[in-house]
ROBA-517010 format. One record per atom (N, C-alpha, C): residue in three letters; x, y, z; atom name. Coordinates in pm, whole numbers, plus 50000, padded with zeros to 5 digits. Atoms other than C-alpha are relative to their C-alpha. Layout:
REM residues N
residuo->Ala	px->X	py->Y	pz->Z	atomo->CA $
...
END
This chain:
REM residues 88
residuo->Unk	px->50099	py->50104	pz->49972	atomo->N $
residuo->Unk	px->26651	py->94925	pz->11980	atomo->CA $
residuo->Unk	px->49987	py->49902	pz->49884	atomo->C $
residuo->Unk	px->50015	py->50028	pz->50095	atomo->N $
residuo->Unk	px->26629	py->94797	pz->11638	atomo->CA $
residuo->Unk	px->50129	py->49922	pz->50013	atomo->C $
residuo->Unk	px->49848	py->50136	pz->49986	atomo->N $
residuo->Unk	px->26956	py->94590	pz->11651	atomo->CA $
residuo->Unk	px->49970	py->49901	pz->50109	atomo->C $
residuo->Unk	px->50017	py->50082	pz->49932	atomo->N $
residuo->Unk	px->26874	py->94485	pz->11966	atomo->CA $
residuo->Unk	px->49867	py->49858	pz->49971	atomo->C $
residuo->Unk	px->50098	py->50117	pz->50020	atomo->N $
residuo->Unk	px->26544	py->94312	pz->11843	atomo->CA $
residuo->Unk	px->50029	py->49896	pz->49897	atomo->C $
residuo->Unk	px->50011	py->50105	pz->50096	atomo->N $
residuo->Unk	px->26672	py->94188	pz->11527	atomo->CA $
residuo->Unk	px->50158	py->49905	pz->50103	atomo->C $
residuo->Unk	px->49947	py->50112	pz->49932	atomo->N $
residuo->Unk	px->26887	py->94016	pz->11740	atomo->CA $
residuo->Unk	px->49971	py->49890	pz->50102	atomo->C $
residuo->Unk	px->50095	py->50094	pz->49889	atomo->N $
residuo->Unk	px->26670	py->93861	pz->12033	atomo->CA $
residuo->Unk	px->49900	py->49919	pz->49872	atomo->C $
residuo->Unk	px->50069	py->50118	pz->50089	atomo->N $
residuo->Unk	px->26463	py->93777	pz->11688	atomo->CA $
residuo->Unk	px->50100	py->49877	pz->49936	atomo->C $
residuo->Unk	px->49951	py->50075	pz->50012	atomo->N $
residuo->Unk	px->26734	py->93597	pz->11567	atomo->CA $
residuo->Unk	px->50047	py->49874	pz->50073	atomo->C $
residuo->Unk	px->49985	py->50092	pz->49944	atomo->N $
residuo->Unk	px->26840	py->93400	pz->11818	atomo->CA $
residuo->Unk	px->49897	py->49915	pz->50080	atomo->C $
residuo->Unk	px->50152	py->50119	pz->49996	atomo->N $
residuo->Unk	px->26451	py->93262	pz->11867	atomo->CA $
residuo->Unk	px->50028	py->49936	pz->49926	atomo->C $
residuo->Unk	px->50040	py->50091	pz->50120	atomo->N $
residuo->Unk	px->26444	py->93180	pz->11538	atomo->CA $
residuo->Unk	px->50108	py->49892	pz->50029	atomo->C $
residuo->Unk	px->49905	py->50118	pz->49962	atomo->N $
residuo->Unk	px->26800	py->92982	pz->11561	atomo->CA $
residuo->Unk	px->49949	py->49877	pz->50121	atomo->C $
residuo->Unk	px->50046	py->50132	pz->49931	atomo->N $
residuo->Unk	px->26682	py->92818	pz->11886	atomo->CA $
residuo->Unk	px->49832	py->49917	pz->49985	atomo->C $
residuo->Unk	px->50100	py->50049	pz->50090	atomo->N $
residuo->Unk	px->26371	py->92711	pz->11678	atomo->CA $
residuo->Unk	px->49997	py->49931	pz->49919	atomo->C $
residuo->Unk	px->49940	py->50095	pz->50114	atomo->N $
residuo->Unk	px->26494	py->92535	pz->11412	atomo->CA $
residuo->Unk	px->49984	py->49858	pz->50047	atomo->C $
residuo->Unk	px->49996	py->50141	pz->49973	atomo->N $
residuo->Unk	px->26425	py->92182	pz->11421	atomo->CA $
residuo->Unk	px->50000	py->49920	pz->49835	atomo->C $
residuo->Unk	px->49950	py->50029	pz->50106	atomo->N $
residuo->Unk	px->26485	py->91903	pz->11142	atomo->CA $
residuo->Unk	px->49852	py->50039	pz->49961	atomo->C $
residuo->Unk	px->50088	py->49973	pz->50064	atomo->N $
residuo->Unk	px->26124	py->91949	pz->11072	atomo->CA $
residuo->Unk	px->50002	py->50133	pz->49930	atomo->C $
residuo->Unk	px->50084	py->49879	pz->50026	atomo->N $
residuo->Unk	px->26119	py->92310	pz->10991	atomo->CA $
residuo->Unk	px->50171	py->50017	pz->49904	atomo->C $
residuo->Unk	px->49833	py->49946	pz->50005	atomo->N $
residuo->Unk	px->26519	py->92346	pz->10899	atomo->CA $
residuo->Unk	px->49989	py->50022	pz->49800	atomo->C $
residuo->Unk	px->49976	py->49987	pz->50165	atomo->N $
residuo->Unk	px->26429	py->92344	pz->10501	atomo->CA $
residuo->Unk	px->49954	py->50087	pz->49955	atomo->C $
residuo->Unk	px->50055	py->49830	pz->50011	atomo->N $
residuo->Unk	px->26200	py->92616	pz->10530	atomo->CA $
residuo->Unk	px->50051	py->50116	pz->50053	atomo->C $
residuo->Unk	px->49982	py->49911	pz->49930	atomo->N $
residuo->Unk	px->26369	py->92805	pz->10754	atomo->CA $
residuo->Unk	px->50150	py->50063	pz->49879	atomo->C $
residuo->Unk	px->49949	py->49992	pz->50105	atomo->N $
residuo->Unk	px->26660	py->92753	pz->10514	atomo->CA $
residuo->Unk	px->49987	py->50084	pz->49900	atomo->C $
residuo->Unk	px->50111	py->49974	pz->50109	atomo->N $
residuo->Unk	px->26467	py->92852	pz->10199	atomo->CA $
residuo->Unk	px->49969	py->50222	pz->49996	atomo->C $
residuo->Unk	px->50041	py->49931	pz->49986	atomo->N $
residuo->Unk	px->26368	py->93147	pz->10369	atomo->CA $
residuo->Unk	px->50102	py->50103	pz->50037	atomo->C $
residuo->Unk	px->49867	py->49937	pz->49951	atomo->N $
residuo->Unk	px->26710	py->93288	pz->10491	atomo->CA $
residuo->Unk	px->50075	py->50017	pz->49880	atomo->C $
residuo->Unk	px->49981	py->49964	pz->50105	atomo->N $
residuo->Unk	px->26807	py->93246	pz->10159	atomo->CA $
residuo->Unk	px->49978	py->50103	pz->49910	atomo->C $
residuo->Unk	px->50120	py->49856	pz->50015	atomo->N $
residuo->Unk	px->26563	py->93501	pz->10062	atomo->CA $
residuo->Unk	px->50043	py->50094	pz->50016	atomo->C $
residuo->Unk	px->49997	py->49871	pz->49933	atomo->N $
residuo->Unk	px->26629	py->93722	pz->10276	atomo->CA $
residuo->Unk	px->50151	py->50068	pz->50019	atomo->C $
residuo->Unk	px->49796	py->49927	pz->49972	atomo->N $
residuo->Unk	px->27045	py->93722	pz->10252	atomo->CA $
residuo->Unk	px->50016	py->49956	pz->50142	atomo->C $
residuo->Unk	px->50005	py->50026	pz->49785	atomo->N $
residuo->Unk	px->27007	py->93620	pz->10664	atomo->CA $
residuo->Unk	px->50108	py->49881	pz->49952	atomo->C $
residuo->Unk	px->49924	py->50098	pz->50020	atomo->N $
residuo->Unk	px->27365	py->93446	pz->10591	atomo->CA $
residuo->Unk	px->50035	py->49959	pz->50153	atomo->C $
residuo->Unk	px->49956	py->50037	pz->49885	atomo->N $
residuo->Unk	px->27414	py->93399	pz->10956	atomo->CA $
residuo->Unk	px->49868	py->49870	pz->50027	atomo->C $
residuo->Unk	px->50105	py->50066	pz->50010	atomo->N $
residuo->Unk	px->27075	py->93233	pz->10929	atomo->CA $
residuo->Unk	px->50028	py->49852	pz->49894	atomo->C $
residuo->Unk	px->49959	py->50117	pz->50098	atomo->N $
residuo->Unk	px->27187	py->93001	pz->10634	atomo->CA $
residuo->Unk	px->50072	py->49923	pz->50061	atomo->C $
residuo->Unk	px->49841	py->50089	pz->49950	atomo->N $
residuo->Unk	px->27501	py->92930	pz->10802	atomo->CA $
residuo->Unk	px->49936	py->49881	pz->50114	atomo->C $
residuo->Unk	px->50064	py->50078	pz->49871	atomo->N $
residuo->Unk	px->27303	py->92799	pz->11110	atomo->CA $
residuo->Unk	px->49949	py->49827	pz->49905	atomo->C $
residuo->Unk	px->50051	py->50171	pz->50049	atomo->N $
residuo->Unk	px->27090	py->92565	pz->10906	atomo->CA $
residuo->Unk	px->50024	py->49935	pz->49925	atomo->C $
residuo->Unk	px->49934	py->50132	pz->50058	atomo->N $
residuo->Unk	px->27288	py->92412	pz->10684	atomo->CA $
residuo->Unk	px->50124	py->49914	pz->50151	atomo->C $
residuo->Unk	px->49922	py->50075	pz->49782	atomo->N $
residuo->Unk	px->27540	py->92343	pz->11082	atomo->CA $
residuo->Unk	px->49893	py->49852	pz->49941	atomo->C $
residuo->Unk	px->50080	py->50126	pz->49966	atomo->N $
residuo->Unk	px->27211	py->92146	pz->11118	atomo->CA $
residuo->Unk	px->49936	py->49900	pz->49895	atomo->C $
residuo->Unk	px->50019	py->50033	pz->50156	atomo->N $
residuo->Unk	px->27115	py->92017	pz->10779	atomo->CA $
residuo->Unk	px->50100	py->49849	pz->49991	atomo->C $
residuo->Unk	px->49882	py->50084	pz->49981	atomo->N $
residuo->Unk	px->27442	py->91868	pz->10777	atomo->CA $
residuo->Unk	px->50044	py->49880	pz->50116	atomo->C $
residuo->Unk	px->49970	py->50057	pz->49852	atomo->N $
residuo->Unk	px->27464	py->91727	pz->11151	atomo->CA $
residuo->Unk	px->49870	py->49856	pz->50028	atomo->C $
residuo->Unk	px->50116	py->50103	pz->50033	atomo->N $
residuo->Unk	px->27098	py->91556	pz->11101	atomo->CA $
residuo->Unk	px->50011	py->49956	pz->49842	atomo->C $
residuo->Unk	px->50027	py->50040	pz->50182	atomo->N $
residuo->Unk	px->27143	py->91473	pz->10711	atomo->CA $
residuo->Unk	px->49931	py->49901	pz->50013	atomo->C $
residuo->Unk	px->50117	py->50118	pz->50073	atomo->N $
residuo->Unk	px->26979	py->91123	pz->10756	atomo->CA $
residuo->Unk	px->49875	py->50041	pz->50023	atomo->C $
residuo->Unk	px->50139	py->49977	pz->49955	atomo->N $
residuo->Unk	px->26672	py->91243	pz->10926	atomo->CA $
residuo->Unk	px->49955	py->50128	pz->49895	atomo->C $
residuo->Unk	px->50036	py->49967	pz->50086	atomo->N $
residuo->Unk	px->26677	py->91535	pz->10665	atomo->CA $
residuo->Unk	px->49980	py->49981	pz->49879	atomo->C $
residuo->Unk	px->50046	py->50036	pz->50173	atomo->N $
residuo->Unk	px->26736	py->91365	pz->10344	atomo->CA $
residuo->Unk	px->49870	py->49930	pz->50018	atomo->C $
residuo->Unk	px->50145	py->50027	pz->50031	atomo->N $
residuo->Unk	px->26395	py->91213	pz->10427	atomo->CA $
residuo->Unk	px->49910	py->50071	pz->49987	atomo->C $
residuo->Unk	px->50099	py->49950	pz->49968	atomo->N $
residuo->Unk	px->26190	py->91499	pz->10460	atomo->CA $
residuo->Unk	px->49970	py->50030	pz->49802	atomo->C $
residuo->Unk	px->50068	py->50009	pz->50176	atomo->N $
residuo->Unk	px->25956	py->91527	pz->10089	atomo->CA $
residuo->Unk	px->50049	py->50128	pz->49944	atomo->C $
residuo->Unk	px->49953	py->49857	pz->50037	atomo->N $
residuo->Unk	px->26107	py->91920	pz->10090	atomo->CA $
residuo->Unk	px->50091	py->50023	pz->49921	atomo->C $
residuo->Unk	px->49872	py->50021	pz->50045	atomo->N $
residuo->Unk	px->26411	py->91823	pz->10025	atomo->CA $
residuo->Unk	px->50014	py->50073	pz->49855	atomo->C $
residuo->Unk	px->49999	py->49980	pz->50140	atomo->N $
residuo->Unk	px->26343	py->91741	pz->09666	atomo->CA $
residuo->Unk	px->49950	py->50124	pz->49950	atomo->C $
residuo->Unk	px->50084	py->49899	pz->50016	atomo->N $
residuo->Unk	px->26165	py->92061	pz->09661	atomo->CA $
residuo->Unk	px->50103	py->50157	pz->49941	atomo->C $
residuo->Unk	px->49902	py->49925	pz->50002	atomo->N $
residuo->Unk	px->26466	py->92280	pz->09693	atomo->CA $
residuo->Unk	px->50054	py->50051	pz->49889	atomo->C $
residuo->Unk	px->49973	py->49955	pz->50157	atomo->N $
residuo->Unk	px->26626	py->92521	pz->09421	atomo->CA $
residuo->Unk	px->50148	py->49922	pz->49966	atomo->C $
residuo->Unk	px->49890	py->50043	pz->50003	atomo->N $
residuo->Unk	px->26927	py->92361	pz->09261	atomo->CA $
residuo->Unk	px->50140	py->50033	pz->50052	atomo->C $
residuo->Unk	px->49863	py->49925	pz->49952	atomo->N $
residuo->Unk	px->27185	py->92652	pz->09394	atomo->CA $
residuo->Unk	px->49972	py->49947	pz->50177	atomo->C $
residuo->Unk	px->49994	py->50023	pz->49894	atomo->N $
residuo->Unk	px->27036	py->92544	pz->09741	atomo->CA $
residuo->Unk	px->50038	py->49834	pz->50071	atomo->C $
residuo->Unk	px->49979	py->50115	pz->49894	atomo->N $
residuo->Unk	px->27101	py->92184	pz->09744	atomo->CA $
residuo->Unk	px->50145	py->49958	pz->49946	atomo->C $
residuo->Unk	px->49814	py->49992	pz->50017	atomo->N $
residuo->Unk	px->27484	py->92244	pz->09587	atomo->CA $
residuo->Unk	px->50018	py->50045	pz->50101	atomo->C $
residuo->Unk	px->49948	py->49990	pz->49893	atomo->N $
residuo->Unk	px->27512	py->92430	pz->09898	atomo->CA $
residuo->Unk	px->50001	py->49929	pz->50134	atomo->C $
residuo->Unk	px->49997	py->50098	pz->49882	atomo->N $
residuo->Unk	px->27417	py->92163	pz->10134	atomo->CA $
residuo->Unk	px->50102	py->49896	pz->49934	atomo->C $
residuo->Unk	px->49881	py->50109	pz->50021	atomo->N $
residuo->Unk	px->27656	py->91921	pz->09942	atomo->CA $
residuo->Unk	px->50106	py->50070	pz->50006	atomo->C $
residuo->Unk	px->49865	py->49926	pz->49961	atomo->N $
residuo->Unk	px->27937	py->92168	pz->09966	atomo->CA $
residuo->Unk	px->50020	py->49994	pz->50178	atomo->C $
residuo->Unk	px->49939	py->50013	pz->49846	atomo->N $
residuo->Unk	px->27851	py->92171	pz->10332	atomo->CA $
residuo->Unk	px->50009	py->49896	pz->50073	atomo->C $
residuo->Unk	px->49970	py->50144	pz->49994	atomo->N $
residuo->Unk	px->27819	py->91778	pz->10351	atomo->CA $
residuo->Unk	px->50116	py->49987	pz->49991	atomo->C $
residuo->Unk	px->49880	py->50034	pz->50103	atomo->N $
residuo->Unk	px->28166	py->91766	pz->10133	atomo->CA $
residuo->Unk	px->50066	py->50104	pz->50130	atomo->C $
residuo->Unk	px->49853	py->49958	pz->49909	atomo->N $
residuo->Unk	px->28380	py->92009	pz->10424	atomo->CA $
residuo->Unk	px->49974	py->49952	pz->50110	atomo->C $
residuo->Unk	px->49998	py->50063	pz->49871	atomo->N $
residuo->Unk	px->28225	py->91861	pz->10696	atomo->CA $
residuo->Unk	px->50032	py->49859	pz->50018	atomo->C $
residuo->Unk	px->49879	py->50091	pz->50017	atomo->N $
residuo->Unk	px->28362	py->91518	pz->10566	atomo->CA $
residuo->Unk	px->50112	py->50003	pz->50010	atomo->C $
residuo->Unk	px->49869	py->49939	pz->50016	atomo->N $
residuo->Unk	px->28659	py->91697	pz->10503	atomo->CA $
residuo->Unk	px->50042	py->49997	pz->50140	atomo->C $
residuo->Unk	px->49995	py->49909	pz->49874	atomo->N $
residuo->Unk	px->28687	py->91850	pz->10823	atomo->CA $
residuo->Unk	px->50028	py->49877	pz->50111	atomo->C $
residuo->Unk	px->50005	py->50157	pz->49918	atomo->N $
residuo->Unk	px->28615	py->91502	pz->10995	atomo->CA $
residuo->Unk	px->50158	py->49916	pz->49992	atomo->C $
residuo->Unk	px->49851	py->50091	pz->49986	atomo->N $
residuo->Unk	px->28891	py->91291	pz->10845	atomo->CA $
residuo->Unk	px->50117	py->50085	pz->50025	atomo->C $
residuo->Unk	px->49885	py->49949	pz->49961	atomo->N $
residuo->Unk	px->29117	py->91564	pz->10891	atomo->CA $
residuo->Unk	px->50054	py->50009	pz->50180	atomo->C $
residuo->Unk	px->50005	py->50014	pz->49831	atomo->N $
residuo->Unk	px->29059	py->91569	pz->11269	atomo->CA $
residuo->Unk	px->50039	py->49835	pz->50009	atomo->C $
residuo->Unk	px->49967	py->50136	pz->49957	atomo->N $
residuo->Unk	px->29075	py->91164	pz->11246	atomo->CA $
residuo->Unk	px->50153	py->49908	pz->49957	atomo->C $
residuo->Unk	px->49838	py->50001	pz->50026	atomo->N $
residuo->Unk	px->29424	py->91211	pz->11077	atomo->CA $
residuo->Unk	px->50047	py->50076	pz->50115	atomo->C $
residuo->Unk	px->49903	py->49969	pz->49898	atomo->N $
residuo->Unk	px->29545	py->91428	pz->11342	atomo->CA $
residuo->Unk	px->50028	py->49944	pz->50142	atomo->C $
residuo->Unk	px->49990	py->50058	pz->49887	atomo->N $
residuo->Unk	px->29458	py->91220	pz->11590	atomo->CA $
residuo->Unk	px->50112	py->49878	pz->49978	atomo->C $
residuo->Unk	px->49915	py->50149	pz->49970	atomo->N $
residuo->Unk	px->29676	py->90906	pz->11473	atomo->CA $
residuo->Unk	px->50128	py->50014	pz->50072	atomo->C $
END
């Protein structure tokens, strides 16, 4: 039973996440090691960046946490032009 819940809890929380909440939720997954949890919200972090680099949290963030949103900015650039090279 215990697997099963931390899994129905997980995938609330994931479909919960919004840009409003995504820095705390962040923050907090960090915490806790919940790397499947990290992984999620930097996805979205990354996918909304303009609407998140505005939020006042931002700046709030520990320094190891906002190298990891520019690492995940920096492959999802990556990742982009490489798809817009394979297309030529």
């Amino acid at each position: 039973y215990n697997n099963r819940l931390q899994a129905y809890c997980k995938q609330n929380l994931e479909m919960n996440v919004t840009v409003q909440n995504v820095l705390q939720i962040l923050e907090a997954a960090d915490k806790t090691q919940a790397l499947d949890m990290k992984r999620h919200c930097l996805h979205i972090i990354v996918h909304q960046f303009t609407k998140v680099s505005k939020l006042p949290t931002l700046r709030s963030l520990s320094q190891q946490l906002l190298l990891d949103i520019i690492d995940s900015l920096a492959s999802h650039i990556s990742d982009k032009q490489c798809a817009e090279l394979g297309a030529d």
